[in-house]
C-alpha positions as CSV (number, residue, x, y, z in Angstrom):
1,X,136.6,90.3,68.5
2,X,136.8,90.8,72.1
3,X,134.5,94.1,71.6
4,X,131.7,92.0,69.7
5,X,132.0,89.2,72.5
6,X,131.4,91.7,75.4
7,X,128.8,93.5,73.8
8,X,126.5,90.3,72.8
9,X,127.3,89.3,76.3
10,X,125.9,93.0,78.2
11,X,122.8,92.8,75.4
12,X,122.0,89.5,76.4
13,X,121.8,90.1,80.2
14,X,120.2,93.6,79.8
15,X,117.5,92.0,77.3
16,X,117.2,89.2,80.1
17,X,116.7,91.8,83.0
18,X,114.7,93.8,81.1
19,X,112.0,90.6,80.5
20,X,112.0,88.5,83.6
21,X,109.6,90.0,85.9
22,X,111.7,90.8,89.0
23,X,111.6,94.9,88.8
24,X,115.4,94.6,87.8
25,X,114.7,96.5,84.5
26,X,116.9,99.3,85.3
27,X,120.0,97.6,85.9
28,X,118.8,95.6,82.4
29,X,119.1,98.9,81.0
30,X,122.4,99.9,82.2
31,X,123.8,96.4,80.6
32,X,122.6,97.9,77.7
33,X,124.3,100.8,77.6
34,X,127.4,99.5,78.3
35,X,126.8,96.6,75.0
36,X,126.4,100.4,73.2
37,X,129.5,101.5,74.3
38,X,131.2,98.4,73.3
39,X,129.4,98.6,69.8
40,X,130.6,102.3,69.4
41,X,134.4,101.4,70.3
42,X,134.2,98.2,67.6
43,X,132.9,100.4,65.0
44,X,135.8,103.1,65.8
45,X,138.3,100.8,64.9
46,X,139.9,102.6,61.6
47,X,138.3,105.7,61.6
48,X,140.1,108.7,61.2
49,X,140.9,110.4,65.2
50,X,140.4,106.7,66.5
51,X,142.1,106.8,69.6
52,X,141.0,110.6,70.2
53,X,137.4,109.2,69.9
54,X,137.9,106.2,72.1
55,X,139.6,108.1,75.1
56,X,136.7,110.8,75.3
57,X,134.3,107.6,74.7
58,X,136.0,105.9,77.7
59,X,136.2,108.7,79.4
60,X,132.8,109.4,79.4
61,X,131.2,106.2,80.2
62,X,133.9,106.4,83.7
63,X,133.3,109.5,84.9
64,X,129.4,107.9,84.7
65,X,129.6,105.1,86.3
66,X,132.0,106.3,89.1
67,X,129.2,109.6,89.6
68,X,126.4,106.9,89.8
69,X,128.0,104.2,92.3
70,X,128.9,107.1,94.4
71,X,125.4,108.3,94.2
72,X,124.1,104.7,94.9
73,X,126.4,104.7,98.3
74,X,125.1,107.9,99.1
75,X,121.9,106.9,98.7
76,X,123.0,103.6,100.8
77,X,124.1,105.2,103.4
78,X,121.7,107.6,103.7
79,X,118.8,105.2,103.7
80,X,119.8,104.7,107.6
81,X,116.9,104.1,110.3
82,X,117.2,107.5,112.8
83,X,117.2,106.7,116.7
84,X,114.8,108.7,118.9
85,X,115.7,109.6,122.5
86,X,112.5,109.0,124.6
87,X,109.4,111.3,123.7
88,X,111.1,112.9,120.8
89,X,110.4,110.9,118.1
90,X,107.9,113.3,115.3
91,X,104.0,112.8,116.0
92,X,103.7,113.0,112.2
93,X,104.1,109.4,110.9
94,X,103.7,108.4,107.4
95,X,103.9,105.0,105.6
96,X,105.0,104.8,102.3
97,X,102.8,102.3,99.6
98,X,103.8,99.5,97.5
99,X,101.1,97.7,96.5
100,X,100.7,94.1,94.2
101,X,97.1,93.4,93.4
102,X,95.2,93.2,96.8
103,X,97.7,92.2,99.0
104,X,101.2,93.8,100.2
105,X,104.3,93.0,97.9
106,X,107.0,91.6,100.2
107,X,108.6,95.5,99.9
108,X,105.9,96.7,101.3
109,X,104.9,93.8,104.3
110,X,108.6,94.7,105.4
111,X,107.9,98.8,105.7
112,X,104.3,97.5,107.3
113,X,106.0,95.1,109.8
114,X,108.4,97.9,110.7
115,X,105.3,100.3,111.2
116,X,103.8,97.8,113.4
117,X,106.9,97.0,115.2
118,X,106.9,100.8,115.9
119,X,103.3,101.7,117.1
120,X,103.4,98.9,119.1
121,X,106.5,100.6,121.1
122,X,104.2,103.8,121.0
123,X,100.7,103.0,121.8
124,X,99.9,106.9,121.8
125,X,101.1,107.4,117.5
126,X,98.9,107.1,114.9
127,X,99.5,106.6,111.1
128,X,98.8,107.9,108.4
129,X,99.0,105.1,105.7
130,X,100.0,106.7,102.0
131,X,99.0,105.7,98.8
132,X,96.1,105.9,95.8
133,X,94.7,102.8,93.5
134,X,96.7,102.1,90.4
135,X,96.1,101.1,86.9
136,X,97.1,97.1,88.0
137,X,95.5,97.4,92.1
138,X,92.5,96.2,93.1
139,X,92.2,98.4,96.3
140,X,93.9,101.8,97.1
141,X,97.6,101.5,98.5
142,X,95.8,102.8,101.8
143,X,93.5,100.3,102.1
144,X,95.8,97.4,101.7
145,X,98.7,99.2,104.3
146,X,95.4,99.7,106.6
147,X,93.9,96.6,106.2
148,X,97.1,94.7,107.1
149,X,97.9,96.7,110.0
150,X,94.5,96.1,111.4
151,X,94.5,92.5,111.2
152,X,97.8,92.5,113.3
153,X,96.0,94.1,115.9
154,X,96.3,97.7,115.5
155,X,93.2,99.7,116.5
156,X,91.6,101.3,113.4
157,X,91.2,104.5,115.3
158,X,95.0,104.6,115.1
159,X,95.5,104.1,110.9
160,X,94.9,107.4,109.1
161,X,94.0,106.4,105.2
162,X,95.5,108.6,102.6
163,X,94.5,107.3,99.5
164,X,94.9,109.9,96.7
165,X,98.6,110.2,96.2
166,X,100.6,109.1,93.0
167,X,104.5,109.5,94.4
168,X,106.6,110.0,96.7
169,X,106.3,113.6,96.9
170,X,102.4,113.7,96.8
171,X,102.6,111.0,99.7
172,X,104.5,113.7,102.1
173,X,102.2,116.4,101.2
174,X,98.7,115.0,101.5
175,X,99.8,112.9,104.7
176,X,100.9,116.3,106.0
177,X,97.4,118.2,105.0
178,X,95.5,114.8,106.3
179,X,97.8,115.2,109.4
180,X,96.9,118.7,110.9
181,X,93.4,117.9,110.0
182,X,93.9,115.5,112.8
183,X,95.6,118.3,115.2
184,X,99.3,116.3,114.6
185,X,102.6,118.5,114.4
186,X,103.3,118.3,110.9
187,X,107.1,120.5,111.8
188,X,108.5,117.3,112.0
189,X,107.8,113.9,110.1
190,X,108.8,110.1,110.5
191,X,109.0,108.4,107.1
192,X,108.7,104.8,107.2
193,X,109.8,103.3,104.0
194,X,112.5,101.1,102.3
195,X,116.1,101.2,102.9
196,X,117.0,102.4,99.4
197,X,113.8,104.9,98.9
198,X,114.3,106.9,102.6
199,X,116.8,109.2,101.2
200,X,114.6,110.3,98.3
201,X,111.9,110.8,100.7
202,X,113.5,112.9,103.2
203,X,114.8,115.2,100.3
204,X,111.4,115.8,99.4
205,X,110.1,116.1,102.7
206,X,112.2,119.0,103.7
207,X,111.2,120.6,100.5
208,X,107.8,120.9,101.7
209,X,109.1,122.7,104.9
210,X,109.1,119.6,107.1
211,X,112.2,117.9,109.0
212,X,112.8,114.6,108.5
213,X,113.1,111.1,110.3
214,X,112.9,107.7,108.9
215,X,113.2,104.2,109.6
216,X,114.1,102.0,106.8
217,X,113.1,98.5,106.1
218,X,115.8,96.3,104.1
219,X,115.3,95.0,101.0
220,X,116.2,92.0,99.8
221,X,117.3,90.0,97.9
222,X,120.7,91.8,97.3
223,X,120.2,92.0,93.5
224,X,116.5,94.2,94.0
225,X,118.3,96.6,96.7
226,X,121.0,97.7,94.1
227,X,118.7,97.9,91.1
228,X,116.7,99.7,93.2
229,X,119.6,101.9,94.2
230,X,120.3,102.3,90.6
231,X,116.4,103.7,89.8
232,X,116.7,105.7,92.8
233,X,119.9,107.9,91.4
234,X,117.7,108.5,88.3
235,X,114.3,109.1,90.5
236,X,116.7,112.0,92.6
237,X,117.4,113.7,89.7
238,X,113.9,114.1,88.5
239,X,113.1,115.3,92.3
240,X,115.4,117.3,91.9
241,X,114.3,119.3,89.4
């Protein structure tokens, strides 16, 4: 009974994070998988090799769950702003989309605060704002980041738009391309992005031949950051490949 009770209860909050519209769907799904699991065990009971069955079942769904929290606080922990030591900080800067509609989602007004925070500590960088026009967007991701970084005062002559790329890993290269077009060092690059997307990025940024900085932006509320943590071990994997 306790199986059936714990199973309706993991469907119910997967199907429930999986339809309210807070980008939680991931961790919806994971709920999910665990009401299978509970399902699979319940229907066990009295077949022949049970308990053989439900140790390699249980055994299974540990060793998953302990490989993706400890890929979630490696991702954490990796998602870590760098520190710069005066002049060294890369002349390549890149900011990283996430667009709603025509206006910045609150994800990405915390990545473009952080960019302005840091170009107004270097008046010399320029930026190279990342990110093409989706099925849903009004305007480019580039025009939006642009647009917003403008009206805070930045100097359009310093905000580089790079509006063509898809992902993470098409942001990186085209900034770079975009970026020696404008005589910038592309050896070195500063991502500015999310706390739980930097380490993804700097993966793929040293696998275009580049070495990697970032500063991160937090996300909040808790519940987005470790969804999002949870996508992001899935999202490594493909990169990965």
């Amino acid at each position: 009974m306790m199986l059936v009770i714990l199973a309706a209860v993991f469907a119910v909050l997967g199907i429930a994070l999986i339809v309210i519209p807070f980008h939680v769907a991931m961790t919806g799904i994971c709920f999910l998988g665990l009401s299978a699991v509970c399902v699979i065990l319940r229907l066990l009971r009295g077949k022949k090799h049970e308990r053989t069955w439900r140790v390699i079942l249980l055994t299974l769904t540990g060793a998953c769950m302990l490989t993706v929290f400890g890929a979630m606080a490696y991702i954490d922990r990796s998602g870590r702003s760098d520190t710069f030591e005066a002049g060294s900080a890369p002349e390549f800067v890149v900011v990283l989309g996430a667009v709603q509609g025509d206006q910045p989602s609150l994800t990405l007004k915390k990545r473009l605060d952080l960019a302005l925070s840091y170009l107004n500590d270097h008046p010399q960088a320029k930026v190279i704002v990342s990110g093409a026009q989706g099925a849903d967007e009004a305007y480019t991701e580039a025009y939006v980041m642009a647009k917003y970084l403008i009206e805070q005062g930045v100097d359009e002559n310093r905000v580089i738009q790079e509006d063509q790329a898809h992902d993470t890993r098409e942001n990186l290269e085209y900034s770079r391309v975009l970026a020696e077009q404008h005589g910038m060092d592309t050896a070195s690059v500063l991502i500015i992005t999310s706390d739980f997307h930097l380490c993804r990025a700097k993966y793929l940024a040293r696998k275009l031949g580049m070495e990697p900085y970032g500063l991160a932006s937090q996300t909040w509320p808790e519940i987005l950051r470790v969804n999002y943590l949870l996508r992001e071990v899935f999202a490594f994997i493909k990169a990965a490949m």
